[in-house]
N, C-alpha and C positions, 0 to 999 in steps of 0.2 A: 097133293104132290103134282097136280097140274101146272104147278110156273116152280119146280124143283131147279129151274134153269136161273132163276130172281136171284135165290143165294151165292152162286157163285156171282152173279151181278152184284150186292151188295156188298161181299165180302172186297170184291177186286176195288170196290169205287171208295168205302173205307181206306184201303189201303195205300191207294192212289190217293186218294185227300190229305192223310197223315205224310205223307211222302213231298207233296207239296208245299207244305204248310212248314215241315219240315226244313228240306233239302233249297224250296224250288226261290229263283227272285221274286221280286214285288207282284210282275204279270200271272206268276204260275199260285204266289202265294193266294193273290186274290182272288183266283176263277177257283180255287182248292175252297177257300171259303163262302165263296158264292153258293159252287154248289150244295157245299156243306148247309148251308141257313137253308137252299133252296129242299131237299133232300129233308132235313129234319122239318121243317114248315110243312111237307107233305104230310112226314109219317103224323103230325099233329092234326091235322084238318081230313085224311082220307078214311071213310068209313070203312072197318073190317066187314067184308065181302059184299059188297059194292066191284062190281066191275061193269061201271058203266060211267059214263064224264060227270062229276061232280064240279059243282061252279066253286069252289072254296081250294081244290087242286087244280084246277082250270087258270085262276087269280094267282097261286103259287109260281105256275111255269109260266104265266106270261110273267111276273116279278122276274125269273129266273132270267126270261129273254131277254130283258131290258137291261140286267145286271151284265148278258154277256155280249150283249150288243156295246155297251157302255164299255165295255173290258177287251175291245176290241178296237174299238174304236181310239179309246186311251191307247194301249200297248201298240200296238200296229203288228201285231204277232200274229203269223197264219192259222196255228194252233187254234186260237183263240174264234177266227172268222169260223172255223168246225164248229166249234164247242155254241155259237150264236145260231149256225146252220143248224144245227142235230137236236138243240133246244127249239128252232122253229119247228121243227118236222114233229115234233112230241106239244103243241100248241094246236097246228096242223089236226093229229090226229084223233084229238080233242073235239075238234071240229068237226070233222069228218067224219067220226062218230054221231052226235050232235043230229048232223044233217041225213043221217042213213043210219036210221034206227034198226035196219036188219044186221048191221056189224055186228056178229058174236062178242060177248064180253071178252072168250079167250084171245081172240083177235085183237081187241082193241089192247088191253093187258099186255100181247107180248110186242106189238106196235109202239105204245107207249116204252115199254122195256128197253127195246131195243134203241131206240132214240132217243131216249131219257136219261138212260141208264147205264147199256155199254156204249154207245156214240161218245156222250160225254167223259166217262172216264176215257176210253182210249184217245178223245182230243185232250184233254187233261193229263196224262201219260207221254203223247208226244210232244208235250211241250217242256214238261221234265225232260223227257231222254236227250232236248235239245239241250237244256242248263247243264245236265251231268254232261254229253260231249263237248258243250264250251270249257267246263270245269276242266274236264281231264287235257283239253287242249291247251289251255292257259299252264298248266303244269309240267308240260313238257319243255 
């Protein structure tokens, strides 16, 4: 019950993926399944209780950067420059871990979390709330 705080992260970033993939244009459809590969590709390669950097999820999230570096770079969307940002920060702390072997795993875990995991959904989320306000604008 130590990272009980992950689930509500999972469930929102689900959410937001199907909402994307869904609702959103081309830019939002494809950072929804970037993360989605990127996201499943972890849960396949990270060992259960292991909280410490593993190179095969380490490989995952720089995949994930380059996907959103590329999705930003493509789209010219600001949404998208976060979602490249908040995926380096979780590369970052990857590293930083790595390099400073006294970083607690819970530390690293909610680090990761947070940059990984809500960063990206809520850059993935603003870039929907953008499409649903151009929608509703375009209909008026």
């Amino acid at each position: 019950m130590r990272f009980a705080w992950k689930w509500t992260g999972v469930v929102s970033m689900a959410l937001c993926i199907v909402w994307a993939v869904w609702r959103g244009e081309k830019p939002e459809r494809t950072g929804g399944l970037i993360l989605a590969a990127a996201w499943g590709a972890t849960m396949l390669v990270h060992r259960q209780g292991v909280y410490s950097p593993e190179l095969a999820v380490i490989l995952v999230d720089v995949a994930g950067l380059a996907g959103f570096i590329w999705l930003s770079l493509w789209s010219r969307r600001l949404w998208t420059v976060f979602m490249a940002a908040f995926q380096l920060d979780a590369v970052a702390a990857h590293i930083a871990t790595l390099l400073s072997p006294h970083i607690s795993g819970f530390t690293y875990i909610t680090t990761t979390g947070l940059w990984g995991g809500y960063g990206l959904t809520f850059a993935l989320a603003a870039g929907m709330w953008g499409v649903e306000r151009r929608r509703r604008a375009a209909e008026a």
